[in-house]
N, C-alpha and C positions, 0 to 999 in steps of 0.2 A: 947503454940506453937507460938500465936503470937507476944507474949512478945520475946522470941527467935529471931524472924524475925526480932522484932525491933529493937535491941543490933547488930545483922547483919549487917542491914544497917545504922544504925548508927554507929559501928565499920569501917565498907568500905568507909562509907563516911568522915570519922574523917583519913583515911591512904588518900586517895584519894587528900584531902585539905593539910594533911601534905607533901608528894611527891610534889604536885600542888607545893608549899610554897619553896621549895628546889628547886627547878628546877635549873639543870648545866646555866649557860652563854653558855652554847655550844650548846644549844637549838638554842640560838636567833643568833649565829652564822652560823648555817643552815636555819633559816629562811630567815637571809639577805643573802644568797648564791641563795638559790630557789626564792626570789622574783628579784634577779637583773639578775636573766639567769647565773648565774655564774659569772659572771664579776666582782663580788665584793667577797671580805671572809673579815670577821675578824679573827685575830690573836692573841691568847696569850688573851681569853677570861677569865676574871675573876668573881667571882660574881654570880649572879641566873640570872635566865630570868625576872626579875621583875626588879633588880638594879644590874645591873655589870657593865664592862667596856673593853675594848679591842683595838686596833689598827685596822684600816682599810685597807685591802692590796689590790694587787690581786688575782685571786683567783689561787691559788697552782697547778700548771700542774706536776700530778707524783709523786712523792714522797718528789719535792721541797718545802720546807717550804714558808710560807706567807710572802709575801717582802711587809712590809708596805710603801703604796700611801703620808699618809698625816702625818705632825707633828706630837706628841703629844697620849694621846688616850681620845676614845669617850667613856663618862661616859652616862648611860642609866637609867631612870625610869619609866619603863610601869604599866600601871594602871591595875589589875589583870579584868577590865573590858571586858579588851578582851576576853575572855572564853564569854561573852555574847555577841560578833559583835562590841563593841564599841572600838577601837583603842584611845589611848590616851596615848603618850609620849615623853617626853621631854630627852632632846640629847645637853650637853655639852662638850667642849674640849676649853680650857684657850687658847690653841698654834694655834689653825688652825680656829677655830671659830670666827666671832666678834664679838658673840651674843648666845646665850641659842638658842638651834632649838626647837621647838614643831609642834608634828604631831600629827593631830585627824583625823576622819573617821571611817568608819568601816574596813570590812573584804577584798573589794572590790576598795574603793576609798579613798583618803588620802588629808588632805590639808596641806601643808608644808611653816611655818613661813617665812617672807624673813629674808636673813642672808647675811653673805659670809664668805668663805673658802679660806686658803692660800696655795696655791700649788706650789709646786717646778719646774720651769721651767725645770730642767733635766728631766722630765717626759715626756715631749715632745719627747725625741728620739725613746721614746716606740712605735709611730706611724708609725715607719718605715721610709722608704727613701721618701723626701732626710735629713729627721731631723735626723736619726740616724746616719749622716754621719754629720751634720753639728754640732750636739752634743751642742743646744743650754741652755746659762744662764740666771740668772737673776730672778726678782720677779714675781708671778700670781697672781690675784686672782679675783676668780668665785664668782661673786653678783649675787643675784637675788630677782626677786618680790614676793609674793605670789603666789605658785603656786596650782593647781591641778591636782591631778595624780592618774589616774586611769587603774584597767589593765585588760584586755580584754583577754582571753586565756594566750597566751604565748605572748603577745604581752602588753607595757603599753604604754600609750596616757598623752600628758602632756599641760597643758596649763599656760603660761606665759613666762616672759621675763627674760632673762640670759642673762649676761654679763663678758667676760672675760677682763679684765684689764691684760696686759701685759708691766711689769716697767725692762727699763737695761736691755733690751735682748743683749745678747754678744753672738760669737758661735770663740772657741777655733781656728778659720780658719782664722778670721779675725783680722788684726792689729786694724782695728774699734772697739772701743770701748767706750759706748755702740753703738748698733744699732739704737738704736730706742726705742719707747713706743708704742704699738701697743693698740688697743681695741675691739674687736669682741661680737658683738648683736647678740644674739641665741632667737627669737619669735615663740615660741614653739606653735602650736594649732595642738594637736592630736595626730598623730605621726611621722610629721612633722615641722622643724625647718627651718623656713629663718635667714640665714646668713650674716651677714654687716661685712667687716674684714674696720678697716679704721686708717692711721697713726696720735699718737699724737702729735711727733716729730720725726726727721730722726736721721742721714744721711740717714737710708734704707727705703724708702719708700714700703708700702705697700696698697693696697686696692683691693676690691673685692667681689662679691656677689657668693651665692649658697642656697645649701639645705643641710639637714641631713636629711634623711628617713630610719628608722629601721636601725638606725648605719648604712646606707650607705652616703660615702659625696661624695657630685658632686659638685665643685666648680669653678669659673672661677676669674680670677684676676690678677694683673699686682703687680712687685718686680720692682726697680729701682731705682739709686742713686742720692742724692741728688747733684746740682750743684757743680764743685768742686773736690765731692767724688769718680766719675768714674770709674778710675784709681785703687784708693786703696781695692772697693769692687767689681772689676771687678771680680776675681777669684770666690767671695761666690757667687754672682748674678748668674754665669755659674753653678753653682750645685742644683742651686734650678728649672731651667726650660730652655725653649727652647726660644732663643732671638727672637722679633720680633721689625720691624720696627712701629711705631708708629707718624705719623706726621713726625716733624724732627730731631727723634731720636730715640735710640733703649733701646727697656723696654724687660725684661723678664715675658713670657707666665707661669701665675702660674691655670696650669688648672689638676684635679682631678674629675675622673669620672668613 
């Protein structure tokens, strides 16, 4: 009988490892859905939960398919470690990556290699007005330092520093082109973010301080054209905010709140 028992569990446990061993990419495509609240899916998942690969989108309202966010797709290999608490995996993509990412930690908290990512300036109009209407172009991309990131209920806590680089912003309204190079500091501690918006070069100027708290942004800041440029960026300047006087002249109120 207890020989019997043995063969049992050893049977169950040899289906258990082999299942384990197979596991869809569609796994870890529900994982990343449940840990970013939704806000993120992969797409067109291939592969097991241990090494596949897939495109990053957002996440599908309805029965619309997954519109991929970024280049390229993210190739994955997690260390089967995890079944024991320990997190350990590395995350390549040749097109949108600069660099190999790697993530350790456990079940709970995570430390995320620094890297950067290239992002499509058309993705901006997703934010709604007044970018959906300005429908802007050009190059992004999101740096950052080592971070950590940890998550509390429904809620996750980040610490460190981000930076969006924004290269030849154009927006199809304006004979300017380009706009400008823009650069925005994201100094994450918690689950809040200070914000530094600051221009690298014009004609458009931009600058401005704020916050992010739990995806909410409240922001305050001035739009304005350089010496010269008035005249030709008058019209886009009027779509982005409400003019105010300033000293001896008039800048656009770029406030969000």
């Amino acid at each position: 009988m207890r020989r019997l028992v043995i063969w049992l569990l050893a049977g169950t446990l040899a289906m258990v490892l082999t299942l384990l061993a197979f596991c869809p990419a569609a796994w870890m495509a529900a994982l990343v859905e449940s840990q970013s609240g939704g806000r993120l899916a992969l797409g067109d998942a291939q592969g097991t939960l241990w090494r596949g690969s897939a495109f990053v989108g957002g996440a599908p309202s309805g029965a619309d398919p997954v519109t991929p966010l970024l280049p390229g797709r993210f190739a994955w290999h997690l260390s089967p470690m995890v079944l024991l608490g320990q997190v350990d995996v590395d995350v390549e993509n040749a097109e949108a990556l600069s660099q190999p990412l790697k993530i350790t930690g456990d079940w709970f908290q995570w430390q995320v290699s620094p890297a950067a990512v290239t992002l499509p300036a058309e993705r901006l109009a997703g934010l709604g007005a007044p970018l959906n209407t300005i429908q802007p172009s050009g190059r992004m991309q999101l740096s950052w330092t080592p971070l950590q990131v940890a998550r509390q209920g429904n809620a996750v806590e980040v610490a460190g520093t981000a930076t969006l680089r924004m290269e030849d912003i154009a927006s199809r309204l304006s004979p300017v082109k380009p706009l400008g190079a823009y650069q925005l500091i994201m100094d994450w501690r918690g689950r809040q973010a200070q914000l530094a918006l600051t221009t690298i070069k014009g004609p458009m100027l931009l600058s401005g301080n704020g916050t992010l708290t739990n995806g909410r942004l409240q922001f305050s800041g001035k739009a304005e054209a350089e010496a010269g440029q008035e005249e030709r960026l008058a019209n886009l300047l009027n779509l982005l905010g409400q003019r105010r006087r300033e000293g001896d002249k008039d800048v656009i109120a770029l406030e969000f709140k």
